[in-house]
C-alpha positions in Angstrom: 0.0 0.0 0.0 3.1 2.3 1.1 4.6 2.0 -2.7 0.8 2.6 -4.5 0.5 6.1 -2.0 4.6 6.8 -3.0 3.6 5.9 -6.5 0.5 8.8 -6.4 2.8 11.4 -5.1 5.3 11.2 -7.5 2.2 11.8 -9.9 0.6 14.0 -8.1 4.1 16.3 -7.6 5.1 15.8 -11.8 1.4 17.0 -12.5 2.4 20.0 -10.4 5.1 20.4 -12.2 4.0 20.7 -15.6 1.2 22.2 -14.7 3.5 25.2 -13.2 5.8 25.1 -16.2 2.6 25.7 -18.8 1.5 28.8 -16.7 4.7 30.3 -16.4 5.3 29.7 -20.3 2.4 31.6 -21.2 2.7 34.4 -18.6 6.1 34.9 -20.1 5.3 34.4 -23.5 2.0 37.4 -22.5 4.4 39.5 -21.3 6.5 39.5 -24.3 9.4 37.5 -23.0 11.5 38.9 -26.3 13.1 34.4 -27.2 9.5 33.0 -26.8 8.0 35.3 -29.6 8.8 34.5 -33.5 11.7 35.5 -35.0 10.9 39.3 -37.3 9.0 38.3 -40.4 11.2 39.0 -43.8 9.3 37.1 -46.1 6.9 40.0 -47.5 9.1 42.6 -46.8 8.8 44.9 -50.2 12.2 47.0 -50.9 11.9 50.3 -53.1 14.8 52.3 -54.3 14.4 55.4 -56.1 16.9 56.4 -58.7 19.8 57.7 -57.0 22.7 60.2 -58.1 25.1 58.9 -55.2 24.6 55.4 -54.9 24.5 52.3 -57.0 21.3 50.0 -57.0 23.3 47.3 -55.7 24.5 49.4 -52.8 21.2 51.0 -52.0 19.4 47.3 -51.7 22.7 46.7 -49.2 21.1 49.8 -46.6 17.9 47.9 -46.9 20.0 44.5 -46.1 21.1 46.4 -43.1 18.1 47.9 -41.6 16.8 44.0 -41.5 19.2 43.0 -39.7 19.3 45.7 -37.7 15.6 45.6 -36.2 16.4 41.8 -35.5 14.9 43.3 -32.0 11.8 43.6 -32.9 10.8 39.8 -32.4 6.9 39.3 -33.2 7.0 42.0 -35.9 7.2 41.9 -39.1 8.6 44.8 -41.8 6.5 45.6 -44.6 8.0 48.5 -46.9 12.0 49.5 -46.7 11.7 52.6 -49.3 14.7 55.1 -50.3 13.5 58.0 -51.7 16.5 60.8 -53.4 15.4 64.2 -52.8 17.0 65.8 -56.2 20.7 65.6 -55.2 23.3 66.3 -58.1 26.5 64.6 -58.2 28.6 61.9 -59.9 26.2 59.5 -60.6 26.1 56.0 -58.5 29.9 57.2 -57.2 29.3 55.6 -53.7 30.7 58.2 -51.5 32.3 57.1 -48.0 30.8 58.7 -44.8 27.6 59.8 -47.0 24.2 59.7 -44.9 21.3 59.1 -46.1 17.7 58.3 -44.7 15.9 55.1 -45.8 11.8 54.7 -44.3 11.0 50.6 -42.7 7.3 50.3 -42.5 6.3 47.6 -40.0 3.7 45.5 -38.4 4.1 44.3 -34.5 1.4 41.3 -33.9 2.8 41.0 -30.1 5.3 42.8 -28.1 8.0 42.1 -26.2 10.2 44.0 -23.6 11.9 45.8 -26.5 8.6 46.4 -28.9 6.3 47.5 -26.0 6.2 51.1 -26.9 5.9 50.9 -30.2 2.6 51.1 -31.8 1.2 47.6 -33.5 2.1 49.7 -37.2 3.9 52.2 -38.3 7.2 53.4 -39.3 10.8 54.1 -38.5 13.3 56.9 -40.3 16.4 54.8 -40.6 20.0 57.2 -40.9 22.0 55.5 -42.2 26.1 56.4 -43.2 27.6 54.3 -45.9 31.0 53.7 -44.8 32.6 49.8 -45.5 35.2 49.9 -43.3 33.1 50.4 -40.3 30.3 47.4 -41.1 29.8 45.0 -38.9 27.5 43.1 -40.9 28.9 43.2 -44.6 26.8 45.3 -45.8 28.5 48.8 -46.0 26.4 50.6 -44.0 26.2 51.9 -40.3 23.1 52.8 -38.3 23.6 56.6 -37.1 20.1 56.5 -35.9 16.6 55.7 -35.8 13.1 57.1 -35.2 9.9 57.5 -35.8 8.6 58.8 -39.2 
C-alpha cells in the first residue's frame, strides 16, 4: 500500500510540475518575454529604391539589407516597406561616397510585443540614418546605423 501512495505522489508532484511550467510559459510568452516570440518576419518585406545620383542600385538594396538585420529586436514583428527615396541631389552618378548619410523609411507591423517592442505602436514606421562607410560594417553590408526614429 506504502509503494501505490509513493507511487500517487510522485504523480501528483510531476502534475504539479507541468502544470506550473505551462502557466509560467504563457505568462512569459504574455508579457512578451523577447526568445519565446517569433523571429521578425522577412518574407513579404517589399524593398523600393528610387533612382539615386550617389549610390549604386546594388549598394542602395545593401542599406535595406542592413536595416533587416538591424531591427532583428523587434521579435513578433514583421517589416512591410523598406523605401529610399532621393530628394533631387546632383553629383557623380552612382559614385558611392564614403561617410555619406542618407535616410531610408521601414514600414512595419508588430502582432505581439515584447520588452523591446512595447512602446511601439502595432504599425507604423521608423526613419532609418544610415552612413555608408565599409570599413566600419559589422554586418557586410557597407552601411552603419547613425540613428533611428519614428517617421
Amino acid at each position: 500500500m506504502t509503494r501505490r501512495r509513493s507511487g500517487v505522489k510522485v504523480c501528483c508532484v510531476i502534475g504539479a510540475v507541468v502544470v506550473v511550467a505551462a502557466v509560467a510559459f504563457f505568462l512569459m510568452r504574455q508579457m512578451g518575454v523577447a526568445w519565446l516570440q517569433p523571429p521578425l518576419d522577412l518574407s513579404s518585406t517589399r524593398v523600393e529604391i528610387s533612382q539615386s545620383d550617389l549610390f549604386t542600385p546594388d549598394v542602395l538594396r545593401k542599406g535595406a539589407t542592413h536595416i533587416e538585420n538591424d531591427a532583428s529586436y523587434m521579435r513578433g514583428c514583421a517589416i512591410d516597406r523598406i523605401s529610399y527615396d532621393e530628394p533631387g541631389i546632383v553629383g557623380e552618378r552612382g559614385s558611392n561616397t564614403y561617410g555619406t548619410s542618407v535616410t531610408f523609411e521601414m514600414a512595419y507591423t508588430c502582432h505581439g510585443s515584447n520588452t523591446q517592442t512595447m512602446s511601439l505602436p502595432s504599425s507604423g514606421s521608423y526613419e532609418c540614418l544610415l552612413q555608408y562607410a565599409p570599413d566600419k560594417s559589422a554586418d557586410g553590408t557597407g552601411w552603419v546605423t547613425i540613428s533611428q526614429g519614428n517617421g
